[in-house]
PLY file of the C-alpha trace (Angstrom):
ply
format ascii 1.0
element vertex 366
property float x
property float y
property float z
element edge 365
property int vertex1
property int vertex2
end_header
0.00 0.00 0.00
1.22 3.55 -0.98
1.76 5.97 1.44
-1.04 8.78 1.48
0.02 11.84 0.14
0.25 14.83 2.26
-2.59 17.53 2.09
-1.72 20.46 -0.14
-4.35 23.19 0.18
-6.77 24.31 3.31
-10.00 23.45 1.24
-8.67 20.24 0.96
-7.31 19.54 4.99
-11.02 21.10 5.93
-12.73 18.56 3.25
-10.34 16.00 5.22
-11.48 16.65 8.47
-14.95 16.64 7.56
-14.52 13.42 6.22
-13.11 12.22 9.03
-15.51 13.10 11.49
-18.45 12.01 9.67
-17.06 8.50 9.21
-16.73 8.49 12.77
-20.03 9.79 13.89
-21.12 6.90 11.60
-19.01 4.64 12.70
-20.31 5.13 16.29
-23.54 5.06 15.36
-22.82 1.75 14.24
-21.49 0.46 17.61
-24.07 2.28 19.35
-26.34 -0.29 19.86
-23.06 -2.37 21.67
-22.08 0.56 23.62
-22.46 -1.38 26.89
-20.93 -4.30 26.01
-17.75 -2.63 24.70
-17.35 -0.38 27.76
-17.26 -3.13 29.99
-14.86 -5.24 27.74
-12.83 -2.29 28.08
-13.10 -2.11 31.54
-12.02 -5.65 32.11
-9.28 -5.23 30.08
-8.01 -2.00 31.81
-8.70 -3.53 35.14
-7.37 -6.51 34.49
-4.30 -5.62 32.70
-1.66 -5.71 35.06
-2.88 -9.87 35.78
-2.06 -9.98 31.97
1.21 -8.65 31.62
2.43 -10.56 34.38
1.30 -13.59 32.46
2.74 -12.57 29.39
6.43 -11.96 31.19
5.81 -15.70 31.69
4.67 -16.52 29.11
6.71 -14.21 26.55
5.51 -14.18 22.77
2.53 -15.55 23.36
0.02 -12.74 23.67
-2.77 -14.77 22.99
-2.37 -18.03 25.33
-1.78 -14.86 27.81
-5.03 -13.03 27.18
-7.45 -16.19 27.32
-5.49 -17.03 30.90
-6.64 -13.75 31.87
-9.66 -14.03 30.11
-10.50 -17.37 32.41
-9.27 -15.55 35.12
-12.16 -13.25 34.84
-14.86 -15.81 34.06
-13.56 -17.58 37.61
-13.36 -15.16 39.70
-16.29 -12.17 38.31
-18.95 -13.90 35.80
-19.38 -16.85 37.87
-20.42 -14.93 41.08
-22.38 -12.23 39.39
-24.56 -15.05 37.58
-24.68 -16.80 41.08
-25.73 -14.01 43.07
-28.13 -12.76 40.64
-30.00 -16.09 40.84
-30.13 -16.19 43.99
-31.67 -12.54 43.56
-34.22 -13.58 41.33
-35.17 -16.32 43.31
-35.72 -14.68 46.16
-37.48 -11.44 44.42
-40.46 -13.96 43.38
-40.21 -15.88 46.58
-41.19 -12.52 48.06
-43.90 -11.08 45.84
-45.95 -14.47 45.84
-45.73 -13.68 49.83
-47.27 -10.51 48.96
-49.74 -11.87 47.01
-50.74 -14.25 49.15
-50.95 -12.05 52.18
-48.04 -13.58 54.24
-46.14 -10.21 53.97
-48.23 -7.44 54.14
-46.33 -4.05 54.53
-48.98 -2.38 54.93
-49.84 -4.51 58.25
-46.63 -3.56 59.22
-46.70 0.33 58.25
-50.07 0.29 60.70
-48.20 -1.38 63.12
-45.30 1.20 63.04
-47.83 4.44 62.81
-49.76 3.07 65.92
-46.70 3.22 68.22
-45.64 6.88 67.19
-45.90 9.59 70.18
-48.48 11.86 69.22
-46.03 14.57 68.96
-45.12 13.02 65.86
-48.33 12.62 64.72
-49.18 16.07 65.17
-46.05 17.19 62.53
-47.07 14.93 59.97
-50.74 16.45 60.42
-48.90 19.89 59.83
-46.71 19.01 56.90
-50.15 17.50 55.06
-49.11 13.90 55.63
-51.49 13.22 58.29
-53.71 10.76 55.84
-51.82 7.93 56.96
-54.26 5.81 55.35
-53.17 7.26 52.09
-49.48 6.70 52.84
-50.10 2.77 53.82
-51.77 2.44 50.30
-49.04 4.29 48.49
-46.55 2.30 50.60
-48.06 -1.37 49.82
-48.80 -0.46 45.88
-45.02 0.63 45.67
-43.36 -2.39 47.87
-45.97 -4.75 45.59
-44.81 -3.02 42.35
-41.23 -2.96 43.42
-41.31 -6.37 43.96
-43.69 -7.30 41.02
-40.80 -6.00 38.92
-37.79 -8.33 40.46
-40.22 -11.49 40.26
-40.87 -10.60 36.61
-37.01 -10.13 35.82
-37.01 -14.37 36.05
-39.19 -14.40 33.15
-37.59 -11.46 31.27
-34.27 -13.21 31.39
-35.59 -16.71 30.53
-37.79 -14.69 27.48
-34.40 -13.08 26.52
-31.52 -15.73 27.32
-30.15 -15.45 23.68
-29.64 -11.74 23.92
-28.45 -11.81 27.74
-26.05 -15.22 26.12
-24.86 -13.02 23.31
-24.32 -9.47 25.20
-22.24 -11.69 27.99
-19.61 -13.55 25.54
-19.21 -10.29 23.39
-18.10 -8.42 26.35
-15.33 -11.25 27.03
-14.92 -11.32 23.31
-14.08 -7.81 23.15
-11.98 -7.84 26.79
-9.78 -10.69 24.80
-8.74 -8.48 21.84
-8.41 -5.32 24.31
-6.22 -7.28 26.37
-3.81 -8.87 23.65
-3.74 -5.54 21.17
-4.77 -2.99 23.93
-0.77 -1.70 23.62
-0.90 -1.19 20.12
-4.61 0.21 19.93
-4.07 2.69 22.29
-0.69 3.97 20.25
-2.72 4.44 17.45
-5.29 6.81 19.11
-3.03 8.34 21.12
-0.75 9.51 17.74
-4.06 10.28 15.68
-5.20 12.82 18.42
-3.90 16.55 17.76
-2.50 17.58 21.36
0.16 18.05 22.73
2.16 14.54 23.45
2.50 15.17 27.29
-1.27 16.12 27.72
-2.24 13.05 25.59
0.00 10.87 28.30
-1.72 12.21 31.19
-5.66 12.20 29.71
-4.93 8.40 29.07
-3.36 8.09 32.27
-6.38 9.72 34.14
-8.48 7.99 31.68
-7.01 4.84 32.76
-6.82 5.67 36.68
-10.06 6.77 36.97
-11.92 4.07 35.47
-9.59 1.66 37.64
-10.66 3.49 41.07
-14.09 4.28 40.42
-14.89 0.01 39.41
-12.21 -1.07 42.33
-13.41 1.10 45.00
-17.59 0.99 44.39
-17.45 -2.54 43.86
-15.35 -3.13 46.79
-17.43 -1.15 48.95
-21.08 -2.13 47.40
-20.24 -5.90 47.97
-18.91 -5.36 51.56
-21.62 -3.25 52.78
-24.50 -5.67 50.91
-22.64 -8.44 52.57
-22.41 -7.03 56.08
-26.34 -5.42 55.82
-27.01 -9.14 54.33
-25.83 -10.76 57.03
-27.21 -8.56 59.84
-30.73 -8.77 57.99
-30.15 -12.72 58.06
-29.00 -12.74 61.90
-32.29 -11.32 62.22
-34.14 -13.61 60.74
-35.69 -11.05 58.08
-37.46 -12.08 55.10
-34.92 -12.24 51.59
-31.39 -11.48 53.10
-30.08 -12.15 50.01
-32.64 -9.64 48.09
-31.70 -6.94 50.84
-28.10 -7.54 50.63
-27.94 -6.78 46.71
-30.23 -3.40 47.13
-27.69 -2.35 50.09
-25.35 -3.18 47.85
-26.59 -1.66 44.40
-27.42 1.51 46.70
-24.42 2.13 47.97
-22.82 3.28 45.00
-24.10 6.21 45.94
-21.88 8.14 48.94
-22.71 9.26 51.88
-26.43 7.62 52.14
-26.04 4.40 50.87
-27.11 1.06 52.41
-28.43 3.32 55.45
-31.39 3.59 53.00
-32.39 0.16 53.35
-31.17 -0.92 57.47
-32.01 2.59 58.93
-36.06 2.30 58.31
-35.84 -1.46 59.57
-34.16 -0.54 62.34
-36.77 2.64 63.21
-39.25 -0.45 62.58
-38.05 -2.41 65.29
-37.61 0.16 67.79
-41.15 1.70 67.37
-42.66 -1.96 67.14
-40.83 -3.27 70.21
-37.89 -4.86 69.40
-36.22 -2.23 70.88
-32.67 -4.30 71.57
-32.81 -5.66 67.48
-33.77 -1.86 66.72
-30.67 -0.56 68.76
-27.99 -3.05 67.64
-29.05 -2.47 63.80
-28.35 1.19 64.22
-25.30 0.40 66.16
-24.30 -2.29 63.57
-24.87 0.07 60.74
-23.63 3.19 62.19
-20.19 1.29 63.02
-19.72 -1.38 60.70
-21.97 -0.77 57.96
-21.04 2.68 57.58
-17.39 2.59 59.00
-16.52 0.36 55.39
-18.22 3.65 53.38
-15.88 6.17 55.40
-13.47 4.32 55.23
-12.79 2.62 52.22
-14.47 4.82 49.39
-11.62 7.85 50.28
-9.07 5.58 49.73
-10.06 3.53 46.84
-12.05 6.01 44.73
-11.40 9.94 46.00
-7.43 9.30 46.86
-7.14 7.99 43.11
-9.76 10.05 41.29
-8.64 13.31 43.27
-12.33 14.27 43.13
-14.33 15.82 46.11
-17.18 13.53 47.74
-19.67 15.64 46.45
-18.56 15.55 42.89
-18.17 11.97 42.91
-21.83 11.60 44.28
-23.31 14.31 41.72
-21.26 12.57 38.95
-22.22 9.22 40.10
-26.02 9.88 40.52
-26.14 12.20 36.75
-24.08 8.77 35.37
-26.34 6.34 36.25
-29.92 8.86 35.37
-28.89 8.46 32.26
-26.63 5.95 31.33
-28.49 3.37 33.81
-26.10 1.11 35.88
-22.99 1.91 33.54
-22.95 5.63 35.30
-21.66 5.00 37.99
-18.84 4.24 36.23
-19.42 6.60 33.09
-20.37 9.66 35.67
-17.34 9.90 37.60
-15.37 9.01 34.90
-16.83 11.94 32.32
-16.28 14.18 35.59
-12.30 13.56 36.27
-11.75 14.07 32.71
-13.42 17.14 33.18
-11.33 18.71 35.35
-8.90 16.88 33.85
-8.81 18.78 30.85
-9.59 22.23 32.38
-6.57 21.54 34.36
-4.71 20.98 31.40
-6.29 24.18 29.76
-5.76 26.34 32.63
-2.07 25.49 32.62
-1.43 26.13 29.30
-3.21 29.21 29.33
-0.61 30.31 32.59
1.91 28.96 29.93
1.61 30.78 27.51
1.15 34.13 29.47
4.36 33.66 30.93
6.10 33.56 27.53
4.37 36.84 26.02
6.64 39.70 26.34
6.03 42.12 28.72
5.03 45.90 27.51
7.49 47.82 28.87
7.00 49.64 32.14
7.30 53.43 32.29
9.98 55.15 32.48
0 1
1 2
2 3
3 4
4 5
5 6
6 7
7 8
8 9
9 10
10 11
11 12
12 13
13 14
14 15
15 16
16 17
17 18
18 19
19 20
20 21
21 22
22 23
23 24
24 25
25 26
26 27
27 28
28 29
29 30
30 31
31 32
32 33
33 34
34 35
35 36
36 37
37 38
38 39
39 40
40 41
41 42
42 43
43 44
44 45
45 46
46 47
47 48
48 49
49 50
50 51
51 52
52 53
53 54
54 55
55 56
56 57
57 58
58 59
59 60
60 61
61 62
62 63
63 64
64 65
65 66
66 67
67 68
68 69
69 70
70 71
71 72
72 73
73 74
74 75
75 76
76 77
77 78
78 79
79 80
80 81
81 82
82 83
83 84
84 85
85 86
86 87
87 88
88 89
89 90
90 91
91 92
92 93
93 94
94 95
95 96
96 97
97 98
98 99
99 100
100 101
101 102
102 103
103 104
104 105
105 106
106 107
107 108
108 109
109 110
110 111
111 112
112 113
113 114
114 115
115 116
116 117
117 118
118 119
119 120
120 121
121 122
122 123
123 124
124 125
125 126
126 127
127 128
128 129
129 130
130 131
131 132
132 133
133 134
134 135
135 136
136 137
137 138
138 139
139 140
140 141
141 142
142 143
143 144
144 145
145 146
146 147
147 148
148 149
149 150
150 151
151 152
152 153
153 154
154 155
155 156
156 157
157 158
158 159
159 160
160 161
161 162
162 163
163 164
164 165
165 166
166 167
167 168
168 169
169 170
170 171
171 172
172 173
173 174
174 175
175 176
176 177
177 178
178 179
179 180
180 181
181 182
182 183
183 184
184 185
185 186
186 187
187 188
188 189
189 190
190 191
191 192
192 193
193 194
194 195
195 196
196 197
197 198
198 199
199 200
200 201
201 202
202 203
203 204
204 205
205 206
206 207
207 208
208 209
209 210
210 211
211 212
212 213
213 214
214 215
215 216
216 217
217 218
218 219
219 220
220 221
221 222
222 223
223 224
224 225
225 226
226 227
227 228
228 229
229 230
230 231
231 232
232 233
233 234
234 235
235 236
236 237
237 238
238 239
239 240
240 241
241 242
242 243
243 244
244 245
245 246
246 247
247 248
248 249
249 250
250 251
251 252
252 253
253 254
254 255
255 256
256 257
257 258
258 259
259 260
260 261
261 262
262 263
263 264
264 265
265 266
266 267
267 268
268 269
269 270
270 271
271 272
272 273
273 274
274 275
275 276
276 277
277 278
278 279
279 280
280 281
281 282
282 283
283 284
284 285
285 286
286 287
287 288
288 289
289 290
290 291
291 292
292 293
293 294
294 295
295 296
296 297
297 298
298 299
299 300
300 301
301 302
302 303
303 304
304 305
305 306
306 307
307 308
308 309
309 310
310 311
311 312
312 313
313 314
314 315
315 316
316 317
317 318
318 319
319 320
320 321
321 322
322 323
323 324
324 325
325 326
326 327
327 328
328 329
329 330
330 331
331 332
332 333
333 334
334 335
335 336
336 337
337 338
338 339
339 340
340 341
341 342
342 343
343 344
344 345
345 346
346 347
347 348
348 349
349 350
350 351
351 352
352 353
353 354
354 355
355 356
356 357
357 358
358 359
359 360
360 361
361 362
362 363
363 364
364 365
């Protein structure tokens, strides 16, 4: 193949660039439909890259043998468990709304139960704020906990409906983390040479790129799991219906700082002391407040806001704007969109301070 021949005229490099950006809007377009699964085989690959080079040192010149190790790797030790637990999910989510149905859990028993037992102090502020109708609020309560959990018990079907697409989506994301993994090197050359910036800046975007994604997965994962295994557990010590359903919303919910899993054990808890069970009321909150929560304070800084260099607040905003409308992706894509936003104003703001500082200087009077 010839080399191309360099553009002569500025009609011709703006007729170029055109070009170039319409074939890739198009090309996007394409791939659109597959966003999902090629941001997660990217992911994999990016978080499990370091796995993969220290396989390939043993096992030098053979990038391939290399990335399916890794690639088995990841099947072991993520697929399997996320399949697992979300069985067990499922399971339990229709376990729970034939309950419902059948008028062995009835929430709004138990929301009766909990308003009778409120000092009347209470009572009178809710009658001041307009929520007095607390025959209203039982009704809204049980059509929401019955539609909630009308949804999980229909997932089971959805997924047996849609097993071919679920079948496809899950072996083109390991597809794609294969050929990220083996030619990730040499992919990410050729971006980083076709983009017009400066060579350090193009270092450290990829870099942040790279870091960010790494801390934000790592850290909310490792958090979401701990604190939906610890609430799990508690809610199972307790002997309260679907630990296992429980454990995954604690979990799922604390990707988002700050509140969290205390969405979930803090109104149980309240439960039990106002119905009570005052000493499973006070060693929920105590268990929640210390435990629970301790893994949140402690962990998220240093996994996600030590490597991310992002404020808690900007993490949750970016986190909670990711996922409204990206859906679960966000709360990688959020946080992720954010760092490289002040990323790149970073980068902009120094350059601009560069390139003051090499102006000349009017000169002073005299």
């Amino acid at each position: 193949m010839k080399p191309a021949e360099p553009i002569r005229s500025d009609l011709e490099n703006k007729t170029f660039l055109v070009l170039v950006v319409a074939v890739t809007l198009c090309f996007g377009w394409i791939l659109w439909p597959f966003y999902g699964a090629i941001f997660w085989g990217l992911v994999l690959a990016i978080l499990f890259a370091l796995l993969y080079r220290r396989l390939l040192l043993k096992l030098p010149e053979k990038r391939t043998l290399a990335s399916l190790a890794t690639l088995a790797v990841i099947v072991v030790i993520v697929m399997l468990p996320l399949a697992l637990i979300m069985g067990l999910l499922l399971q339990e989510g229709a376990a729970m709304y034939q309950k419902i149905q059948s008028g062995e859990i009835d929430f709004g028993h138990y929301f009766e139960q909990f308003v009778g037992v409120l000092p009347s102090w209470l009572t009178d502020v809710l009658d001041r704020f307009g929520l007095g109708n607390l025959k209203a609020l039982q009704d809204k309560l049980s059509a929401s906990v019955t539609q909630g959990s009308r949804f999980i018990a229909t997932q089971a079907f959805s997924i047996g409906q849609n097993t071919f697409d679920f079948i496809v989506n899950f072996f083109l994301v390991l597809y794609l983390a294969f050929f990220f993994l083996r030619d990730g090197p040499g992919l990410s050359k050729r971006i980083r040479d076709a983009i017009p910036l400066n060579p350090q800046h193009k270092r450290l975007l990829f870099t942040k790129f790279a870091t960010v994604i790494r801390a934000t997965v790592k850290g909310n994962i490792l958090v979401a799991v701990a604190q939906g295994a610890l609430g799990g557990l508690a809610f199972w010590f307790l002997d309260i219906h679907a630990p296992v359903l429980w454990a995954v919303i604690m979990a799922f919910l604390s990707l988002l700082p700050a509140v969290g899993a205390a969405l979930i054990w803090l109104p149980v808890a309240l439960y039990f002391l106002l119905a009570g069970g005052t000493w499973q009321g006070v060693a929920l909150i105590a268990y929640g407040v210390l435990v629970i929560g301790l893994v949140d304070n402690v962990l998220r800084p240093v996994l996600v806001g030590k490597d991310t260099k992002m404020p808690d607040y900007v993490v949750l905003m970016s986190t909670l704007g990711g996922m409204a409308i990206f859906g679960l992706d966000g709360f990688v894509i959020g946080p992720m969109i954010a760092a490289m936003f002040m990323a790149v104003w970073d980068l902009f703001v120094e350059a601009r301070s560069a390139a003051q500082a090499t102006e000349p200087q009017p000169p002073g009077p005299p």
